[in-house]
C-alpha positions in Angstrom: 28.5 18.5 -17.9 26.6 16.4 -20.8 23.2 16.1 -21.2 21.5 12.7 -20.0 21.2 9.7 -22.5 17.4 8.5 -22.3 17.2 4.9 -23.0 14.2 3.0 -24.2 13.7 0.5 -21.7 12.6 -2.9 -21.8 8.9 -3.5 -20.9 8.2 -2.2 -17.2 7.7 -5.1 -14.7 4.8 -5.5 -13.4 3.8 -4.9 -9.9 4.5 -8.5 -8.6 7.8 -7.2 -9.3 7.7 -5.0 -6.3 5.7 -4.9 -2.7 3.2 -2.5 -1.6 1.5 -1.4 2.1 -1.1 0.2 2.5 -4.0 0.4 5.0 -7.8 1.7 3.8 -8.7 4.7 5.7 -5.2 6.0 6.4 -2.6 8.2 3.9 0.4 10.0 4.1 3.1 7.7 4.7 5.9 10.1 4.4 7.8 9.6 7.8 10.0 6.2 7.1 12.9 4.7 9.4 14.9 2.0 8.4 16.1 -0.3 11.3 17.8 -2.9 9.0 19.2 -4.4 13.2 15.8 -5.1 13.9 15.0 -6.1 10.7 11.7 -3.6 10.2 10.6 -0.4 8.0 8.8 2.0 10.6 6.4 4.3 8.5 4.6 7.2 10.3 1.4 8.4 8.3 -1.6 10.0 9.2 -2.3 8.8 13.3 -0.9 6.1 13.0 2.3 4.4 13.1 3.0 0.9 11.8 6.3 -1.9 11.9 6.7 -3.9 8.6 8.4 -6.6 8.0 11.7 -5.1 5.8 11.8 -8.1 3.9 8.0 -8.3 3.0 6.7 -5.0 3.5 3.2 -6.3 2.6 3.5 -8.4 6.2 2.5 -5.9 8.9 4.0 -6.6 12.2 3.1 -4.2 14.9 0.7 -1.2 14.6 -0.3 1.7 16.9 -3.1 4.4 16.8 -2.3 7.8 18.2 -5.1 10.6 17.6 -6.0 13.2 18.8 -8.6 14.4 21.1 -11.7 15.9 19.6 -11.0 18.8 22.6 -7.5 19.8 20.9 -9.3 19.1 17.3 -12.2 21.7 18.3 -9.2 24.4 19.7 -7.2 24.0 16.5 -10.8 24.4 14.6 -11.6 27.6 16.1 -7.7 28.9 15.3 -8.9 28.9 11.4 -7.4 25.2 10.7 -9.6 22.5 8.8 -10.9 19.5 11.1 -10.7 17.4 8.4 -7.4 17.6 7.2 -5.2 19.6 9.1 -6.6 19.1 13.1 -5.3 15.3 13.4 -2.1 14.2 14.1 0.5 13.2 10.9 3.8 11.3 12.1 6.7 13.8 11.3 9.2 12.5 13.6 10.6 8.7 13.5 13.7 8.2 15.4 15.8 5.6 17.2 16.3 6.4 20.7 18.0 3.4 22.0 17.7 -0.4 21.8 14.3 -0.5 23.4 12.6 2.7 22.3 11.8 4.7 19.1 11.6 9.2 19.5 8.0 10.0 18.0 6.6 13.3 17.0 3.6 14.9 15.3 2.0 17.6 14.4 -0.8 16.8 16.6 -3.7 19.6 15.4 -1.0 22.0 15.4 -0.1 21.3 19.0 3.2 19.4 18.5 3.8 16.6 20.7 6.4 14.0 21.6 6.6 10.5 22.9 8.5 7.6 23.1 7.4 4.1 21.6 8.5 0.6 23.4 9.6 -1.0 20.1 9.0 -4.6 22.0 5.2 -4.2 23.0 4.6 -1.3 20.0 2.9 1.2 22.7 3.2 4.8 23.1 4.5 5.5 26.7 1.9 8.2 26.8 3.5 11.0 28.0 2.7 13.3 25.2 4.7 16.1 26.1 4.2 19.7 24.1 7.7 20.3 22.3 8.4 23.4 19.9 11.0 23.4 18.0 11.7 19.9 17.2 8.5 19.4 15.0 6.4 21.5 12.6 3.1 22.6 13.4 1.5 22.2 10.1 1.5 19.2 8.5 2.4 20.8 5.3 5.7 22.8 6.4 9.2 21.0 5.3 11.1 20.1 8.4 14.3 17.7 9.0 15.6 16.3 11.4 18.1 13.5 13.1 19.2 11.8 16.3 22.9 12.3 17.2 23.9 10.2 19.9 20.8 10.5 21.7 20.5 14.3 21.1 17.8 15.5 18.5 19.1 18.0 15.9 16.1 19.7 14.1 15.1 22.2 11.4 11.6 23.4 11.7 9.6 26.2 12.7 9.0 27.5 16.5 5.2 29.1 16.7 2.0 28.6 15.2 2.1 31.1 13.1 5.0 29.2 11.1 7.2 32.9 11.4 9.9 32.0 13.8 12.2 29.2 11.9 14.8 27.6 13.9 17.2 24.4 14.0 17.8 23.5 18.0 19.5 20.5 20.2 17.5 20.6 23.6 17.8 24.3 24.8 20.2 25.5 21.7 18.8 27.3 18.9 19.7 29.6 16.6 19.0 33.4 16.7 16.3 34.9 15.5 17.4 37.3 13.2 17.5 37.6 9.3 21.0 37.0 8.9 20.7 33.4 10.3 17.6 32.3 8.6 15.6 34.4 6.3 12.0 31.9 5.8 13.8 28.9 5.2 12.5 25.7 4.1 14.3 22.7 5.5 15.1 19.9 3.4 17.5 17.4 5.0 20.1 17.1 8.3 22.5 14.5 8.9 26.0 14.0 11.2 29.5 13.2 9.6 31.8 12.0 11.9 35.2 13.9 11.3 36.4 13.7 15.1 37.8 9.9 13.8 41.3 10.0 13.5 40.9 14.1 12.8 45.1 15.0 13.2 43.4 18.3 14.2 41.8 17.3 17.1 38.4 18.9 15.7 34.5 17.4 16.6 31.9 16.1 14.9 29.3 18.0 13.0 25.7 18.1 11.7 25.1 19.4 8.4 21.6 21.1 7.7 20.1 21.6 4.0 17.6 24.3 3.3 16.2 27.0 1.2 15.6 30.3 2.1 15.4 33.9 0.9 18.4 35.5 -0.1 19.7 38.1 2.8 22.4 39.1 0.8 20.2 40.6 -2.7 17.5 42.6 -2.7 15.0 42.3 -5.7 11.3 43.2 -6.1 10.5 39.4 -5.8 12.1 37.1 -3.2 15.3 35.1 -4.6 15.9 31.7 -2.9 19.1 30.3 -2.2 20.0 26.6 -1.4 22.1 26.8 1.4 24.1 24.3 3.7 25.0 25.0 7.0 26.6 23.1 9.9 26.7 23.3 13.8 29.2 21.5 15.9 28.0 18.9 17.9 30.1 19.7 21.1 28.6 22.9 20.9 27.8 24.7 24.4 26.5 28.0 23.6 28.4 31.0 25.0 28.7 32.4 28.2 27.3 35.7 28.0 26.7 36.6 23.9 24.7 34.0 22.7 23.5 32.1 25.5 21.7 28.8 24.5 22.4 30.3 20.7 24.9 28.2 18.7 28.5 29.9 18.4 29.0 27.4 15.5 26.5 28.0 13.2 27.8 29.1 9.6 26.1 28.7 6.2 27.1 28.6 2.6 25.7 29.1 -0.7 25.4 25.9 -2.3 26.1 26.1 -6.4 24.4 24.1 -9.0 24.0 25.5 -12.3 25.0 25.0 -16.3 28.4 26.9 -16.0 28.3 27.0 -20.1 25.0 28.9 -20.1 25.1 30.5 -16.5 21.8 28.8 -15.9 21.0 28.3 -12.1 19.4 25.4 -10.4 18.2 27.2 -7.2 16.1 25.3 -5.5 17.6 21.9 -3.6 14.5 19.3 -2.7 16.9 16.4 -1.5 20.1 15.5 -0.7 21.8 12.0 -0.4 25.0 11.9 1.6 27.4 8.9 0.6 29.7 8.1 3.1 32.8 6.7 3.3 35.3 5.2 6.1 37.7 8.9 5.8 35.1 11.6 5.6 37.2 13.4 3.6 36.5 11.6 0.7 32.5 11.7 1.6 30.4 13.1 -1.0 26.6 14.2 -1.1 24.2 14.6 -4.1 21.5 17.0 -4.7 18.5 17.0 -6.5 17.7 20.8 -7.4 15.1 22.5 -9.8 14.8 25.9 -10.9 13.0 28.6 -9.0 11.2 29.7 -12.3 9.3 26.5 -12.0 7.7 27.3 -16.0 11.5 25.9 -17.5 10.5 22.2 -16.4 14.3 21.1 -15.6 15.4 19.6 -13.3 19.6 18.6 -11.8 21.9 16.9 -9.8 24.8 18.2 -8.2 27.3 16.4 -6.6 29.3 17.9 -4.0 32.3 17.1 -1.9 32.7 16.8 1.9 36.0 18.3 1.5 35.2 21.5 -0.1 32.5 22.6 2.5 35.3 21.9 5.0 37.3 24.7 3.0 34.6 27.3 2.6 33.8 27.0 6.3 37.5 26.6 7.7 39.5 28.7 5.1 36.7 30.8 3.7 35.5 34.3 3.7 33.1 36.3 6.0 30.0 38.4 4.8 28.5 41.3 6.2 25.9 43.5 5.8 26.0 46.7 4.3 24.0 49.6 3.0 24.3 50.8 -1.2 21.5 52.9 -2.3 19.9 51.6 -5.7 21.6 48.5 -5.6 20.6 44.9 -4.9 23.5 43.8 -3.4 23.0 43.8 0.6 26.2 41.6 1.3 29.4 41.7 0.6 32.6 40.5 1.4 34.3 41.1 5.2 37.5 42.8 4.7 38.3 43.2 8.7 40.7 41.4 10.8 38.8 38.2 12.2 39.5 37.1 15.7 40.8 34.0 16.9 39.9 31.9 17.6 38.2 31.7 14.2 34.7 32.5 14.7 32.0 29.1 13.9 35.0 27.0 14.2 34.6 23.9 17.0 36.6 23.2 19.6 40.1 21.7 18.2 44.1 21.2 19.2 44.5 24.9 18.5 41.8 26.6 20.4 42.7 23.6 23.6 46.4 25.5 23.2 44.8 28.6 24.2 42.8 27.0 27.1 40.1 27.3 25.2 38.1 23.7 26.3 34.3 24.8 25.4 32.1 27.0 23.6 31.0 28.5 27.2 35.1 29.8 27.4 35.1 31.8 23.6 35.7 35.5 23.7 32.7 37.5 23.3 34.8 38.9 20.6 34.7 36.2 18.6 31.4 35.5 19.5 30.1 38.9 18.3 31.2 38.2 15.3 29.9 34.9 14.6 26.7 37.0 15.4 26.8 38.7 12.8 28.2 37.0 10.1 26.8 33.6 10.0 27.3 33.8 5.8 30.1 32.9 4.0 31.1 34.4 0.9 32.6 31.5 -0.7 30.0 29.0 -2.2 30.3 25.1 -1.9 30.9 24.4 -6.0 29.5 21.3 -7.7 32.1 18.0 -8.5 32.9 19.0 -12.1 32.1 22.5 -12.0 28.2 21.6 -13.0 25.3 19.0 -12.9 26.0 15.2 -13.2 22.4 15.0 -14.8 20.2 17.5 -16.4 16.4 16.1 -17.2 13.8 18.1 -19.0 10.4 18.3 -18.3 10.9 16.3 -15.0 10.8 17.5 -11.3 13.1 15.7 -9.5 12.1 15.2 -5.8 13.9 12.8 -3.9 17.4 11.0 -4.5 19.3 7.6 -3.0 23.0 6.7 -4.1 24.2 3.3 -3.9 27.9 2.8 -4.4 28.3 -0.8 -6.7 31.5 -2.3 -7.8 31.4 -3.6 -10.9 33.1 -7.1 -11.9 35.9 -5.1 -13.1 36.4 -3.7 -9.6 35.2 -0.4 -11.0 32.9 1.9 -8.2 30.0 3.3 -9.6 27.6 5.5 -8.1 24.1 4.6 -8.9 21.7 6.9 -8.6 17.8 6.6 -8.0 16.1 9.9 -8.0 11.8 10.0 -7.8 9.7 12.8 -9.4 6.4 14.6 -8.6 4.7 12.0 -10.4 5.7 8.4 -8.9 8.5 8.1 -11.5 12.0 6.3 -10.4 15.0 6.8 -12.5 18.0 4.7 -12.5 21.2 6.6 -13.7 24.7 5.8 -13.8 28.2 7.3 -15.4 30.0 6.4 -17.8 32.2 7.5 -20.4 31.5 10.6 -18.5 28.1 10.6 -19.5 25.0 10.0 -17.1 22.8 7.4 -18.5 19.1 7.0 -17.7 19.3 2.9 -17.8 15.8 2.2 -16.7 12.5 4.2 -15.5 10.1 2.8 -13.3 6.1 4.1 -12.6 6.1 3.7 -8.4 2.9 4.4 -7.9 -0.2 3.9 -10.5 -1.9 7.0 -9.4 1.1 9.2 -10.8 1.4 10.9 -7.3 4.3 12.3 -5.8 7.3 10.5 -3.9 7.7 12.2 -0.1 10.3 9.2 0.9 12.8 7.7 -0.6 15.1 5.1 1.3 17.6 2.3 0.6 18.4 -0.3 2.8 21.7 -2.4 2.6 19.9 -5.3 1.2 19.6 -3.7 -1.7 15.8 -2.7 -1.5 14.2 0.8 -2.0 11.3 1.9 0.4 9.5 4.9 -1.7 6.5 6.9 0.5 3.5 8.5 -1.2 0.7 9.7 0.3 -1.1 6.2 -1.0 0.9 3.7 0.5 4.9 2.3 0.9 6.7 0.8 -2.0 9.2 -2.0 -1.6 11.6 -2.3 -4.8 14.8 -4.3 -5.8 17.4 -2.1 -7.0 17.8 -4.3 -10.1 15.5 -6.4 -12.0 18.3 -8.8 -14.1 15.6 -11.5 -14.1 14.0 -9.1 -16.7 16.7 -9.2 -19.8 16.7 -13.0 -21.2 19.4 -13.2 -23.7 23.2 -12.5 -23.3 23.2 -9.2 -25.3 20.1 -7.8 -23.0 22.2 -8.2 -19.9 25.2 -6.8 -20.9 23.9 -4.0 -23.1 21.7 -3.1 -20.2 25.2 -1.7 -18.4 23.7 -2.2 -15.0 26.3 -2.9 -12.3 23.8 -5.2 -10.6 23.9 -7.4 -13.3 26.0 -9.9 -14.8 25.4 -12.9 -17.6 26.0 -16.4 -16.1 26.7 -18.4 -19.5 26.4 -22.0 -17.1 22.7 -21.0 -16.2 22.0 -19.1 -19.4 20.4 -16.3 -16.9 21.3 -12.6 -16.1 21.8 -13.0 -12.5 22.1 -10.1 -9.5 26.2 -9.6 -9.0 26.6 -10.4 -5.2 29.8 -10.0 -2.9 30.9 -13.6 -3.7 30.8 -13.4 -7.3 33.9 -11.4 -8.0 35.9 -13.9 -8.2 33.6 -16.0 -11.1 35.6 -15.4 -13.8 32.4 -17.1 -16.0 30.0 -14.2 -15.1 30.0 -11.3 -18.1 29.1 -7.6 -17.4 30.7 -4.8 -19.2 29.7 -1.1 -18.2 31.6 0.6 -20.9 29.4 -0.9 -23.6 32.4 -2.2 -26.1 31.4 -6.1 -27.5 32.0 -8.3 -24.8 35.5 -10.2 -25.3 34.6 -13.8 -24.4 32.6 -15.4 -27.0 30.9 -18.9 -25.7 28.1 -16.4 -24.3 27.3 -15.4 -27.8 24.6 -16.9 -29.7 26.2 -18.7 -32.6 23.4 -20.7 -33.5 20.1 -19.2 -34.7 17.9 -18.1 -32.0 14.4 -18.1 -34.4 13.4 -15.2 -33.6 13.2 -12.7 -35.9 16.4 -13.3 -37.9 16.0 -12.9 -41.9 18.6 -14.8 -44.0 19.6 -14.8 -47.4 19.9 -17.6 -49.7 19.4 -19.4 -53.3 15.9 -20.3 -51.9 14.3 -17.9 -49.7 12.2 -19.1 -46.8 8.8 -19.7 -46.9 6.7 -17.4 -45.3 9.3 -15.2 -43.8 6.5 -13.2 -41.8 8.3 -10.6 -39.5 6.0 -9.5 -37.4 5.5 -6.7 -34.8 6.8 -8.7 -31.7 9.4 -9.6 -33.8 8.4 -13.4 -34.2 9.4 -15.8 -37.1 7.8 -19.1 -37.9 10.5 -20.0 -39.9 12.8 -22.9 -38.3 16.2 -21.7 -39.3 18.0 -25.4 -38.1 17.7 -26.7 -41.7 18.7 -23.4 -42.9 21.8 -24.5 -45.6 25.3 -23.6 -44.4 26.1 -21.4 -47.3 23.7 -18.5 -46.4 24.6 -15.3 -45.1 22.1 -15.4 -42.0 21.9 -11.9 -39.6 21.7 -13.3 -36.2 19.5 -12.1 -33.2 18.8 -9.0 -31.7 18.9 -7.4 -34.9 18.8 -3.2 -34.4 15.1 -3.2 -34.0 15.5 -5.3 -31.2 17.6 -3.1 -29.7 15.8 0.1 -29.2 16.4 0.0 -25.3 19.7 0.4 -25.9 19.7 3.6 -28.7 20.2 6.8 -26.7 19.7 10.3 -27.4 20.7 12.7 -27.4 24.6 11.8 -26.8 26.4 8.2 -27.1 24.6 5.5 -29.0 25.4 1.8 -28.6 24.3 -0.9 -31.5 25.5 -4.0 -32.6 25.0 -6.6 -35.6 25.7 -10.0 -35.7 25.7 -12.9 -38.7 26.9 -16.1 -39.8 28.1 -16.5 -43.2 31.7 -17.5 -45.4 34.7 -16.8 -44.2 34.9 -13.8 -46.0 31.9 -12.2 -44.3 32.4 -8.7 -42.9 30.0 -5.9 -42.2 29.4 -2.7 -43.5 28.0 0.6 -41.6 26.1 3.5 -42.8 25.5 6.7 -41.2 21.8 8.4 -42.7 23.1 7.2 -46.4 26.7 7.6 -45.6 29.2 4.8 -45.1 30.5 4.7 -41.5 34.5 4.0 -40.6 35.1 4.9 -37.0 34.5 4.2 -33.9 33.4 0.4 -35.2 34.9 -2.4 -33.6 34.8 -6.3 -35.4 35.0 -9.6 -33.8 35.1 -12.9 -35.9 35.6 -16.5 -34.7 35.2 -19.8 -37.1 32.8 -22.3 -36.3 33.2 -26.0 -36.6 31.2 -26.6 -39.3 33.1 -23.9 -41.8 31.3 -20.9 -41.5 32.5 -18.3 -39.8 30.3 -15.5 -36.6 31.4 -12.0 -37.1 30.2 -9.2 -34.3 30.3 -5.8 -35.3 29.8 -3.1 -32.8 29.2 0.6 -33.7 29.5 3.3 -31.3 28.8 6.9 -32.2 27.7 10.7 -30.6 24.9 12.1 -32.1 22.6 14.9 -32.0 19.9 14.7 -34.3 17.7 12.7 -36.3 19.8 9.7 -37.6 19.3 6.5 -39.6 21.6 3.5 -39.2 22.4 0.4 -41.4 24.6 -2.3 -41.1 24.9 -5.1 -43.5 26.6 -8.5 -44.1 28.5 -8.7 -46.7 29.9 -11.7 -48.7 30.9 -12.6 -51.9 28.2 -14.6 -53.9 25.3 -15.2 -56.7 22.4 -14.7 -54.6 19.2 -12.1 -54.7 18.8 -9.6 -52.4 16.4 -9.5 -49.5 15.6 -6.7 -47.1 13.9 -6.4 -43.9 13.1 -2.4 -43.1 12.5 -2.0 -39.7 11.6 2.0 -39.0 11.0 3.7 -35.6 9.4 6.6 -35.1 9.4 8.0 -31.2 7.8 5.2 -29.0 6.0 3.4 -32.1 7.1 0.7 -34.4 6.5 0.4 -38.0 7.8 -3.1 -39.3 7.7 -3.7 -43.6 9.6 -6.6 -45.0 10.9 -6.3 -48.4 11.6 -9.4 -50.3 13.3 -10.0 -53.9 12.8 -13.8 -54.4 13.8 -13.9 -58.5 17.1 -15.3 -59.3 16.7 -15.5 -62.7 19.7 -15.3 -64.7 18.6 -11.8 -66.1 18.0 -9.9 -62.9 21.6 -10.6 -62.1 24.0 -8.5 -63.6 27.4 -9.6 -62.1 28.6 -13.3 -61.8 29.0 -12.1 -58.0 26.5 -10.6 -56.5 27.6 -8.9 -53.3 24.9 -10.3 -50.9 23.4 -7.9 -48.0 21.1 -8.2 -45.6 19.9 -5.6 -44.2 18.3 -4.3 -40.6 17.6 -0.7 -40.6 16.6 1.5 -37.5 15.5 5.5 -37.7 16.1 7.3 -34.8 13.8 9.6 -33.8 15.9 12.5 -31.8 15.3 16.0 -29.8 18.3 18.0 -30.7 20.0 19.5 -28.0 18.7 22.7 -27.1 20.7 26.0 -26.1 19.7 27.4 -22.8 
């Protein structure tokens, strides 16, 4: 695992950038449901329920009160619950039923209540049936849930009171002992589909995420755990032991720490499941924090499909047992286990035995499935640790989108939100997860509940303000060549023809003109490079120094560098203070230089003083009229404060001129330094070697030991 490079972004764009709904008078859109068929974002808030336009959020297309009576909201007054903000009715429950008709739910002033919505008129049927155990009473409890083929799977609680947690399908649920679920709090539920093509004959299944206190420690304080578990969806219940209980339900420890420092992440908040056509190779992020909230870090785990399959097919048993003055409460099953093998679904070998349904399993195997629901084998992270570490972040809410690059390359791209309307855009490489841009979702700093993304290649963020619509790129943002490229975004490319950084669709793998390089080495075709001076910005040197060379703080000259005489040596831009979105720390740092000058121009690279040999690649091509364009790229791991230099080098009588630029955390400090004399006795040498200079300080937070 490394630690995260933080890049320096580009200015933010600005909100036209993005879409936003919101309605006066209502809040909490947290409930969203994408229906990219019908072409609309359905977003449940506070009593009311609205259809918007998944294009153009902002265009509201259907929209449907449902409140509650002020009968109920008097009952759930007089039960010790606030009128104002806990007795009404929030949208928990969004669902697809079928072509014509959506599954609703809310908490409806702590009664919880069900209905179905006509999606082509947008009205409630009205049959507002009382349901427990498919919604949460209080508008405040985590829940999950998902449709399965017309069948609700749900995590939530089952009484008022908020004491009796349990995840059911119609009249199966789970038991309600310790052992199964110990005050859980649910987090996220979805169905992978491994009946497909499964050699093994075996079903389907529906994967729950949740916390909940540890059963198998005992400490003065309560230690969570993050914990998956699954239930098979073909699932009957038993015939005698556990009727209407689930005889598949198993959970494992899920694992997400720092393995050098045995630092664990204990608390999961969301979790992304990335699918793919063979479910084997399907794998799920999570975004976990610590339960010691005070350390302020925050992770993401990646985990795959695969290995669950192992701890749950292959794994070890837990049971409970009784050690005085110890904490451990669990350990290890060392007994024969029957067969068939307890939690398992119905497959080719339990059919051999006759075994057809969950209704025909042994009460043997039953019992034991009863009473150990735990594995001992935890579900390890991809890599044996985090993919990202953040400080001083909480991480709440995670999308993946899977991109192939021009190269053909897959990268996962991840978008995780935090507690304070932030949106982070990360991706690998190099083995390194790189924060490549950071976004402010919400003005009010307030905390993501939702986070979607649709095919299109749109995010849908939820606050308790309003609904965010968001590209997953913004290319149209980086103008030159060097901005697009060095941005490494996989949604990006340069298109030398239009001179733009364009959005990399389906079609364009095969333009062979479109530039995009993820790895960050100088980009091999060299028409896209600016050989002429851009006038921005761009000192040279000469006999006869320019006239008013102001550099100023948005990096503006009002010199016109076309009459500029071909025997200068001229740095070309972005020089390295133009480049602060691309310096990272703490980790990999990407920078480049560029000038025009003889044919015997070459750069040189120094290190905080000291001159720099590796890792430094050169590419030179002559130009027409003589001179020749040298790129120099530097590439280098570091870990503390460092200062970099690169200067052009050739052989002539020239003075020397200097522009310092110095930066100092987030602020700029710009001083040009200029030696105009060329008189015969400041020169020393009848060959001067000519340099000029861009200098960039790097302001770094060495890596700290956990």
């Amino acid at each position: 695992m490394s630690w995260p490079t933080i890049c320096l972004p580009l200015p933010h764009p600005t909100h036209k950038a993005w879409v936003v709904f919101s309605k006066a008078g209502v809040s909490n859109y947290s409930t969203l449901l994408l229906s990219e068929k019908r072409g609309m974002l359905y977003v449940g808030a506070r009593e009311v329920i609205f259809a918007l336009n998944l294009s153009y959020i902002a265009e509201k297309i259907h929209e449907v009160n449902w409140t509650v009576s002020e009968q109920k909201q008097i009952q759930c007054k007089n039960k010790g619950k606030s009128k104002e903000t806990e007795c009404l009715n929030y949208i928990r429950i969004l669902h697809e039923f079928n072509d014509e008709k959506l599954y609703v739910c809310g908490t409806f002033a702590f009664q919880p209540t069900c209905d179905y919505l006509v999606s082509i008129y947008f009205q409630l049927q009205g049959q507002n049936k009382e349901i427990r155990g498919q919604c949460p009473f209080d508008p405040a409890q985590r829940y999950t849930s998902v449709m399965v083929d017309g069948e609700l799977y749900s995590g939530t609680v089952n009484n008022f009171l908020g004491s009796e947690p349990i995840i059911t399908r119609g009249q199966l649920r789970t038991e309600y002992l310790l052992p199964w679920l110990n005050e859980p709090s649910f987090v996220y539920s979805d169905v992978i589909r491994e009946s497909e093509n499964n050699p093994d004959g075996d079903d389907d299944k529906i994967y729950f995420f949740f916390n909940e206190v540890a059963v198998e420690y005992e400490f003065n304080g309560k230690l969570k755990m993050p914990r998956i578990a699954r239930v098979c969806k073909g699932d009957q219940g038993g015939s005698r032991t556990l009727q209407k209980r689930w005889t598949s339900f198993l959970k494992a420890k899920l694992i997400c720490h720092l393995p050098e420092s045995n630092f664990v992440f204990n608390i999961v908040h969301d979790v992304f499941i990335l699918k793919t056509p063979n479910w084997k190779e399907t794998i799920f992020y999570g975004v976990f924090t610590s339960q010691w909230s005070n350390l302020g870090m925050s992770a993401v785990c990646a985990f795959n499909m695969s290995s669950v399959e192992d701890v749950f097919s292959k794994g070890k048993y837990m049971q409970s047992a009784a050690f005085e003055h110890s904490h451990v409460k669990w350990v290890r099953y060392s007994g024969q286990v029957p067969t068939p093998r307890p939690g398992s679904c119905m497959n080719n070998e339990a059919r051999a035995q006759k075994i057809n349904s969950s209704l025909h399993l042994p009460d043997k195997t039953l019992q034991f499935v009863k009473d150990h629901p735990l594995m001992e084998d935890p579900v390890n992270p991809i890599g044996n640790g985090p993919k990202l570490v953040k400080r001083n972040v909480n991480y709440k809410q995670i999308v993946v989108d899977r991109v192939r690059a021009l190269d053909n390359s897959l990268n996962d791209v991840l978008f995780v939100a935090t507690d304070t309307g932030l949106l982070h855009k990360a991706i690998n490489y190099d083995n390194e997860m790189h924060i490549i841009e950071e976004i402010q979702l919400f003005p009010n700093s307030e905390p993501v509940q939702t986070l979607l993304l649709a095919s299109e290649r749109f995010l849908y963020a939820g606050s308790d303000s309003g609904v965010v619509q968001v590209p997953v790129a913004f290319c149209e943002k980086y103008k030159t060549c060097t901005d697009c490229i060095l941005a490494r975004d996989p949604y990006c490319a340069w298109n030398p023809e239009s001179n733009s950084c364009i959005w990399v669709r389906k079609g364009d793998m095969r333009n062979s003109n479109l530039m995009q390089n993820l790895k960050g080495d100088a980009v091999p075709s060299s028409p896209v490079l600016p050989f002429t001076p851009l006038g921005s910005s761009s000192p040279s040197l000469g006999s006869d120094p320019p006239p008013s060379p102001a550099i100023t703080p948005s990096g503006g000259s009002s010199h016109d560098w076309s009459s500029v005489d071909s025997t200068v040596v001229q740095l070309l831009a972005p020089l390295l203070s133009d480049q602060t979105h691309t310096v990272c720390s703490p980790g990999s740092v990407h920078l480049f230089c560029q000038a025009i000058g003889f044919s015997d121009l070459h750069f040189i690279w120094e290190r905080n003083g000291q001159k720099v040999t590796n890792s430094i690649k050169d590419q030179s091509q002559a130009l027409r009229d003589g001179r020749m364009h040298v790129l120099s790229w530097l590439k280098d791991t570091i870990t503390a404060d460092t200062e970099y230099q690169c200067c052009a080098v050739s052989r002539r009588r020239n003075v020397v001129s200097k522009v310092l630029i110095v930066v100092e955390g987030k602020s700029f400090k710009y001083i040009a330094l200029l030696s105009p004399s060329n008189s015969p006795d400041k020169i020393s040498h009848d060959h001067l070697w000519n340099l000029a200079v861009c200098k960039l300080a790097v302001v770094l937070c060495p890596k700290s030991s956990l």
